[in-house]
C-alpha positions as CSV (number, residue, x, y, z in Angstrom):
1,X,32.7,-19.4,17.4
2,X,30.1,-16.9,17.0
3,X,30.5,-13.8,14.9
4,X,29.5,-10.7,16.6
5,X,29.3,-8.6,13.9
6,X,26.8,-11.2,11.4
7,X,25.0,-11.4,14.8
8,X,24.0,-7.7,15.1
9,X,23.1,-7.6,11.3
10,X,20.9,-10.7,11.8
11,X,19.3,-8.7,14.6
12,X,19.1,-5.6,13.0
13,X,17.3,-7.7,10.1
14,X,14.8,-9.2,12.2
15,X,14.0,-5.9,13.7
16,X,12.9,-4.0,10.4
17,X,11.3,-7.3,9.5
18,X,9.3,-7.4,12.5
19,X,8.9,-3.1,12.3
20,X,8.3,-3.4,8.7
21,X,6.0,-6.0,8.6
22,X,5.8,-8.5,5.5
23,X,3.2,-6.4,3.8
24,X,5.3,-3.4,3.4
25,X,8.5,-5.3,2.2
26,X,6.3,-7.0,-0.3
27,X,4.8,-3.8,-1.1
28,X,8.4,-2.4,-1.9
29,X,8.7,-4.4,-4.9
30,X,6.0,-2.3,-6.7
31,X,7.2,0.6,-8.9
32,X,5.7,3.8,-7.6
33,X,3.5,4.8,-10.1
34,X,2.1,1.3,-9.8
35,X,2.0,1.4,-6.0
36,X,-0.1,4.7,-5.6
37,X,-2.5,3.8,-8.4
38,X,-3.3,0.4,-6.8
39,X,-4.1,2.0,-3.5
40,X,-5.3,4.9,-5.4
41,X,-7.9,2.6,-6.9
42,X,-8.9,0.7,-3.8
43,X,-9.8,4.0,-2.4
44,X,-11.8,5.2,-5.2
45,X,-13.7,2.1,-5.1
46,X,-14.3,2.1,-1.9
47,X,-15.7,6.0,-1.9
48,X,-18.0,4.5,-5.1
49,X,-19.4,2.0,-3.0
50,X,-20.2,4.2,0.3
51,X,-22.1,6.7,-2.3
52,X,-23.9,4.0,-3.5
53,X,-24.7,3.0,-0.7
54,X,-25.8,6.4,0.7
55,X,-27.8,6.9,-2.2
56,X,-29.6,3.1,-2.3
57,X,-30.6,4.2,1.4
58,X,-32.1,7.8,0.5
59,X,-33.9,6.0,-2.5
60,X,-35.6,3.2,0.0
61,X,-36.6,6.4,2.3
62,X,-38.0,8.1,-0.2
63,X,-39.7,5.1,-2.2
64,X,-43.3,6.3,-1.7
65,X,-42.5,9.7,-3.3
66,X,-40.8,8.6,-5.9
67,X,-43.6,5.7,-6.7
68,X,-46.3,8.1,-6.7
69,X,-44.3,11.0,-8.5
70,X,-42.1,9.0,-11.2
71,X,-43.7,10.2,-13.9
72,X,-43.0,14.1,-13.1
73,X,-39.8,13.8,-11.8
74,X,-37.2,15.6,-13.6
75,X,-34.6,13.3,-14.5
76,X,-31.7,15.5,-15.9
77,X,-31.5,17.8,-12.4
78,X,-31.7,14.5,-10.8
79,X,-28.4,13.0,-12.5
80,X,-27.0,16.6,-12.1
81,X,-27.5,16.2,-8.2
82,X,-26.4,12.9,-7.7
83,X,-23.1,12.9,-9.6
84,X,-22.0,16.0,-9.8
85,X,-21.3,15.6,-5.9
86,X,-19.7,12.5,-6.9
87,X,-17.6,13.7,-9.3
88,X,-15.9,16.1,-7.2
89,X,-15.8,13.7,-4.6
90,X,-14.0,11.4,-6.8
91,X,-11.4,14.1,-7.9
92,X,-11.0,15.4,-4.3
93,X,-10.0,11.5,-3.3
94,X,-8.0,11.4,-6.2
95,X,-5.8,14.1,-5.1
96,X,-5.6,13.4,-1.5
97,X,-4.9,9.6,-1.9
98,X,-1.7,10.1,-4.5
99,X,-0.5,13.0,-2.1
100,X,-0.8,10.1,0.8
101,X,0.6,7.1,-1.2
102,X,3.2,9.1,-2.6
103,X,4.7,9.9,0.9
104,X,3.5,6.7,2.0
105,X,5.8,4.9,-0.7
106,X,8.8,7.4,-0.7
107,X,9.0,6.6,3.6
108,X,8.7,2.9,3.1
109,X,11.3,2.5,0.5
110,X,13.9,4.4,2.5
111,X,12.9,2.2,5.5
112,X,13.4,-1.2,2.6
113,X,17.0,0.1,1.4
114,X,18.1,0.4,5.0
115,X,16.8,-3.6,5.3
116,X,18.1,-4.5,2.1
117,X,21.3,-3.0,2.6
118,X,21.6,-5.3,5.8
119,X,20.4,-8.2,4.0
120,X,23.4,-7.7,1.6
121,X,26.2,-7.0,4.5
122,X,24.5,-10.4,6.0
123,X,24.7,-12.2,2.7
124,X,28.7,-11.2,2.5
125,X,28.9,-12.7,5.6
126,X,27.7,-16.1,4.1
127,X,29.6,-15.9,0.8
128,X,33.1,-15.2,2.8
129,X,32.3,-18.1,5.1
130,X,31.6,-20.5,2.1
131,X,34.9,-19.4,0.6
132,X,36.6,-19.9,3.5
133,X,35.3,-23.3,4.3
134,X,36.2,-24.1,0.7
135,X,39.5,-23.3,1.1
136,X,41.9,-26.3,1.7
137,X,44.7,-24.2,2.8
138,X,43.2,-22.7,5.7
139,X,43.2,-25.4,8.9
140,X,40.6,-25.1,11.4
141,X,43.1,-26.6,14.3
C-alpha cells in the first residue's frame, strides 16, 4: 500500500530539487567564508580581464601616438592613470560582491535546511520500513 505521507515528502523533495537546482545544493556544502571568496574571486577576475581588455583596445587605437611619442611619454602618470582607476574598481567589486554572496549564501542555505530536513523525515521513512520488514513478529496477512 502506498504511504501518503513518504509520498508528499518525496514530492516536496523533488520540488526544491527541481527549484534549487543541483548547483545550489552542491554549492551548500561550502563553508561561507569559502563560498563568497570563490565567487568573490571569479568576479574580480573577470573585472581584471574586461580592464585589460579595455585598455589592450585604447593602446591598438592609439598605437601611432604612442610609436612616434614613446620616448617622451611620461611613464609614472601613465601607471598612475591606468591603475589607480583599477584599484578602486577592484575595491568597489570587492565590496559589492561579498555584500551579494553573503545574502546570496545566507538565502540558499535556509532554502538547503528546509530540503535536508525533508530528506531526513524521508530517510525515517526508509529506516522504520526496514525495521519493520525485519521484524519476524509482525505478519503481513
Amino acid at each position: 500500500m502506498v504511504n501518503e505521507e513518504k509520498t508528499r515528502i518525496m514530492i516536496k523533495v523533488a520540488k526544491y530539487e527541481k527549484e534549487l537546482g543541483e548547483k545550489v545544493i552542491n554549492e551548500g556544502r561550502y563553508y561561507k567564508t569559502d563560498y563568497v571568496r570563490m565567487h568573490t574571486l571569479s568576479a574580480v577576475l573577470g573585472i581584471s580581464t574586461a580592464y585589460l581588455l579595455v585598455l589592450v583596445l585604447i593602446a591598438l587605437y592609439n598605437i601611432d601616438y604612442i610609436f612616434l611619442n614613446f620616448v617622451t611619454i611620461n611613464y609614472t602618470r601613465l601607471f598612475i592613470e591606468i591603475f589607480m582607476p583599477y584599484i578602486s574598481i577592484i575595491i568597489i567589486c570587492v565590496l559589492i560582491s561579498n555584500i551579494y554572496f553573503t545574502s546570496k549564501y545566507k538565502k540558499d542555505r535556509e532554502e538547503i535546511k528546509k530540503y535536508y530536513t525533508e530528506l531526513d523525515r524521508l530517510g525515517k521513512y526508509y529506516t522504520d520500513s526496514r525495521k519493520e520488514a525485519a521484524d519476524d513478529t509482525v505478519t503481513g496477512i
